[in-house]
N, C-alpha and C positions, 0 to 999 in steps of 0.2 A: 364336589368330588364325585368321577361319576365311578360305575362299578369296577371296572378296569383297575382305575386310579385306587381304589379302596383295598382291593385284594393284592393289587403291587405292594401296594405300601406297607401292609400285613406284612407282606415277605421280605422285606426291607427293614422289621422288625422298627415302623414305626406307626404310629398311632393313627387310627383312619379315623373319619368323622365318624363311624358307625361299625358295629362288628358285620364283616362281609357275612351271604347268607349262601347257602345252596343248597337246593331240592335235589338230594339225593335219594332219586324214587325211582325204581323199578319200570318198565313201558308198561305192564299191565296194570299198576297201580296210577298209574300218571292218566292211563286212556280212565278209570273207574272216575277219577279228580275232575278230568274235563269235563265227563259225562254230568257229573253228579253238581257240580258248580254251574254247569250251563254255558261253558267256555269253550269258543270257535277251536281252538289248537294247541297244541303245546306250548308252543310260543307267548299264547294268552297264558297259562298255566304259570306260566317260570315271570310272569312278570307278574301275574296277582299274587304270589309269595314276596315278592321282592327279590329274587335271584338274583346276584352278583355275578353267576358262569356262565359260558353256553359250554357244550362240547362238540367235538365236529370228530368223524369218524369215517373209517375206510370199510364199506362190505365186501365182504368175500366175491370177486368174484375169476375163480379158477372152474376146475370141469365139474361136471354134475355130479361124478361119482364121489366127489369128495366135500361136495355140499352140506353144509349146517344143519339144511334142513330136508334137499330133496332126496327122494331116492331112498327112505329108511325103513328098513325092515318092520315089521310088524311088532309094537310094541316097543320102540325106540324112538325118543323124539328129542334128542340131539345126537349130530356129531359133531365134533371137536377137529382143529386143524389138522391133527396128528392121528387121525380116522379113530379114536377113540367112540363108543357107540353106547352110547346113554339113557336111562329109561327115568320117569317120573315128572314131578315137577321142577319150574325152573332151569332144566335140565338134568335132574336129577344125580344119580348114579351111574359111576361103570359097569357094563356088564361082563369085561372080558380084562385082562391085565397082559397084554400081548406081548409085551417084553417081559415078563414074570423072569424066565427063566433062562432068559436070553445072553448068549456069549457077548464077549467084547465086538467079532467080526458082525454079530448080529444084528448089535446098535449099529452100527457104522453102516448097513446096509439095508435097514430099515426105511420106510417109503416117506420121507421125509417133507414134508410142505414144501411148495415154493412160494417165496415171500412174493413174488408178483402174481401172486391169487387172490390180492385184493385189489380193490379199486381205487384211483389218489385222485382222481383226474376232475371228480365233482368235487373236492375239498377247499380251495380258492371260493367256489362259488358259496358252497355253504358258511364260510365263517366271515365274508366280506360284510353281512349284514349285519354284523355283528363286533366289528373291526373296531376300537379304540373305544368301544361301548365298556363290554363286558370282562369279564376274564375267560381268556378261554380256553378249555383242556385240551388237550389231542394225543394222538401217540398209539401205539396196541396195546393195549390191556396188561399182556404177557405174563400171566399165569405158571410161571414153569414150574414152580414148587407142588402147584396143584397137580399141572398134566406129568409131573414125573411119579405122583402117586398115582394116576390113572392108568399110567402107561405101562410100573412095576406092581404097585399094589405097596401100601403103606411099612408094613411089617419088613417086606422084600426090602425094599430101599432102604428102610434104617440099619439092618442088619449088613447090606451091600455096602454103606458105609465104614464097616471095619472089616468086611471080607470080600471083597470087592471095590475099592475106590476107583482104578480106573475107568468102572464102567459106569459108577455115580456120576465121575468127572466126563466119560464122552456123552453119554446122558448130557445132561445141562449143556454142554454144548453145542447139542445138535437143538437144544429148544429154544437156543437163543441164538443160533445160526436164523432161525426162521424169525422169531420177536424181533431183535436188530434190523435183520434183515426189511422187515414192513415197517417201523417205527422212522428207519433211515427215510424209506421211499415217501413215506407219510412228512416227513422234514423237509426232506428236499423239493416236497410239493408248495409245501405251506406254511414253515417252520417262522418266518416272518408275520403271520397270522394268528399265531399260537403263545402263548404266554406260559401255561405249564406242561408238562410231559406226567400223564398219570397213569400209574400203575399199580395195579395188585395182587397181592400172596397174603393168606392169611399161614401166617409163623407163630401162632398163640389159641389155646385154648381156654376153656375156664379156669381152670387152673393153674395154668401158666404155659411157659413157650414148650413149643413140640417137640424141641430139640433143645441141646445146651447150648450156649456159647462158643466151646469150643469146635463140635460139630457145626453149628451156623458159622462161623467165619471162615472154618475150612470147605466146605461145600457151597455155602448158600450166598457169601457175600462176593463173590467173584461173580456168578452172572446178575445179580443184584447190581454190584457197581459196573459192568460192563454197560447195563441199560442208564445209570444216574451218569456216569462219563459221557454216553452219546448225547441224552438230553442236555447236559453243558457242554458238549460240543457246538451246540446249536443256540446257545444262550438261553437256554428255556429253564425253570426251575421244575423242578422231579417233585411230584407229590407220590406217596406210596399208601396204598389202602392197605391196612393190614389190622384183622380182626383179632381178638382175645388177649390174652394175657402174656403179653411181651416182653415187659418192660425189663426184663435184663436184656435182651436182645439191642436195645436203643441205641447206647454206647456204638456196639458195631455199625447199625444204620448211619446214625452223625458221621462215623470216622470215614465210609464208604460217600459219604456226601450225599446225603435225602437232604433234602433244604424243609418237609412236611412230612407229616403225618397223618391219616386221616381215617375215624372210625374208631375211635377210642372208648372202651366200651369198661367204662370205671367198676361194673358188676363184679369185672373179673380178676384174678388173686394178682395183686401189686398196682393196680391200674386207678389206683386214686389221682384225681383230678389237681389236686393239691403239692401232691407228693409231685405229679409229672410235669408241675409249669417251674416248680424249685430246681427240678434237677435239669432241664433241659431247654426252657423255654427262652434263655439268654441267645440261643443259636440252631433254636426247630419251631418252626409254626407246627401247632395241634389242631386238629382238629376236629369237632365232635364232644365225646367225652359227658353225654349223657345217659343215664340206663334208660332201658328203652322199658322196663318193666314198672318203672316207677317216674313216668315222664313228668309232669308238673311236679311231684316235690325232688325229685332229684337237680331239677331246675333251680328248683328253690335253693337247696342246699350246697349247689355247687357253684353257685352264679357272685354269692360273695367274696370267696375266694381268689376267683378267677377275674374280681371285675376291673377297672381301672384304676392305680392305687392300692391293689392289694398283694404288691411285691414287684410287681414287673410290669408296669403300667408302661413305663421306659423303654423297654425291650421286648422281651416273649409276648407272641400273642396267639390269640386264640381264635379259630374260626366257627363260624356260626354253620351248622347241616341240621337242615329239616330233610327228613326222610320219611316214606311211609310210615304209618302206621299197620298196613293192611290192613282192617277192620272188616268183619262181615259177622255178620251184618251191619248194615253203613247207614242208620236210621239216618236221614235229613236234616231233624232240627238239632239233635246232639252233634252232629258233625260239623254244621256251621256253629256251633258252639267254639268247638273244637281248631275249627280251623283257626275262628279269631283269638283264639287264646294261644295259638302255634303265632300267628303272627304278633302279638302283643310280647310274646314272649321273644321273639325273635328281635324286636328293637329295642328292648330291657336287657335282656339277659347278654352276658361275655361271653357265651357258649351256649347253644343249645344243641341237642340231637333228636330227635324226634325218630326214632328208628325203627323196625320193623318187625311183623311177626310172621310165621308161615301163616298163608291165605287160607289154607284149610282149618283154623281154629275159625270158632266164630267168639265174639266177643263185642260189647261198646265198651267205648268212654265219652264220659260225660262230665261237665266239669260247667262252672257256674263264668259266665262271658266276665263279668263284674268284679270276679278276684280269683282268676286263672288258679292262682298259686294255692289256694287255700278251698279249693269248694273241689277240686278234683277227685272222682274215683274211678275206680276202673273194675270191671266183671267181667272175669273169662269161663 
């Protein structure tokens, strides 16, 4: 069974030879991995893990003034499709909420992206090496939940929600006029090359979801399922990233048609690992579902639960995500520690997350190669 074959059958909600794996790692932690392992590419990287995925992607390319990266004011290092203008790490923060205050004519005449300001035209080429190998994601990201807080300001939009809905509602669909819009041209390029459609919105905090129930199905699950519609239009399964504490929210995801889940982060209020393959896993791939604060014993502890035989071996299953850790300092010998005890755990464990932390802490972990599970600490 090669990788392809393992993560199809995942989603088929049958039993693979092995639980699929993917290195869900940031580019400047993936370039630190190369560097520090002594490994030609990326390419080398996703396969000394074990990778299961590739992903193949469209870059931006429309005019300069509306460029990601060119052209940015002093002290601004991203902008966003939606000329959103960003300061910090990773891309940080908004610095401006443009539409804050803005009429209903005002969305509707706002300078809206065009979806042919990316590129589709190299994406045949990129995922052909990788054609009936791997699994492979594709699709635009489409963030609208995020750029609708970017674009009103968080407090604005919840409150525009009960005193304003119109304009929540032309909102969202001028964000997925432009998401649909490149996700389509990215199908109609490649969509026979592509096995999943991924996307993310994180709808959950520590505490639980950002919103109710009622407020998510009425705002959030119409351009949600407008995007999980087009990727089965195209036969593709829809996986959705979505961080924090969710799990009332699920129910509406299933009913809207997510075929995954991905990023589950059991730290947070409802999100046990246990509780979320009972309730859901007869008819949603998870995936994740490690604390990233306490990586080897959370492994430990959640690994029985989850494993073959332990309720759902039959059905629900579970996907395996190595992620960064970002560490820095990244001592040598603790880190090839580390690494093989990510991979040992990786072909034991039913689930592992290995996930990450902001780059600006510094911190090791170090953990004994010989009994991963039991010799691990960690110092931040």
């Amino acid at each position: 069974m090669n990788s392809r074959e393992r993560v199809l059958e995942t989603f088929e909600f049958r039993e693979p030879d092995r639980v699929p794996v993917w290195l869900g790692a940031s580019p400047r932690f993936r370039e630190k991995a190369i560097k520090h392992l002594g490994l030609e590419n990326d390419e080398a990287l996703a396969q000394w893990v074990g990778d299961d995925f590739r992903r193949i992607t469209a870059p931006f390319a429309g005019p300069d003034a509306a460029s990601p990266y060119k052209n940015l004011p002093p002290g601004v290092t991203f902008r966003s499709p939606f000329g959103i203008l960003r300061h910090g790490y990773e891309g940080g923060q908004p610095i401006a909420h443009p539409l804050e205050n803005a009429t209903l004519d005002e969305i509707h005449h706002y300078a809206w992206p065009d979806p042919a300001w990316v590129d589709v035209s190299h994406l045949r080429q990129d995922a052909l090496p990788y054609s009936g190998a791997y699994a492979i994601l594709g699709g635009e990201w489409s963030p609208f939940w995020h750029d609708a807080i970017d674009l009103i300001g968080m407090d604005t939009l919840m409150l525009m929600m009960f005193d304003a809905p119109e304009r929540v509602d032309a909102l969202f669909d001028h964000l997925l006029d432009y998401y649909a819009g490149v996700s389509q041209r990215i199908f109609d390029e490649a969509a026979d090359l592509i096995d999943i459609f991924f996307i993310g919105n994180d709808f959950g905090s520590q505490t639980g979801p950002l919103l109710g129930d009622s407020l998510f199905r009425r705002f959030l699950i119409p351009p949600l399922k407008r995007l999980i519609d087009l990727g089965h239009d195209y036969g593709l399964k829809v996986l959705l990233h979505c961080c924090g504490g969710f799990a009332p929210l699920i129910p509406a995801m299933t009913e809207a048609g997510v075929d995954g889940l991905q990023a589950l982060q059991p730290n947070c209020r409802g999100m046990d690992p246990a509780v979320l393959k009972a309730a859901f896993c007869d008819h949603l791939v998870m995936m994740g579902a490690i604390n990233s604060q306490l990586i080897i014993e959370h492994a430990r502890r959640c690994t029985p639960g989850n494993a073959p035989g332990a309720g759902h071996h039959e059905a629900g299953r579970w996907l395996c995500r190595l992620a960064q850790p970002r560490l820095r300092p990244w001592p040598k010998p603790r880190s090839k520690m580390c690494s093989r005890c990510m991979r040992r755990c990786a072909s034991t464990a039913d689930t592992l997350k290995v996930s990450s932390r902001p780059e600006n802490l510094s911190g090791t972990l170090t953990c004994n190669p010989t009994a991963p599970f039991q010799s691990a600490t960690r110092k931040w």
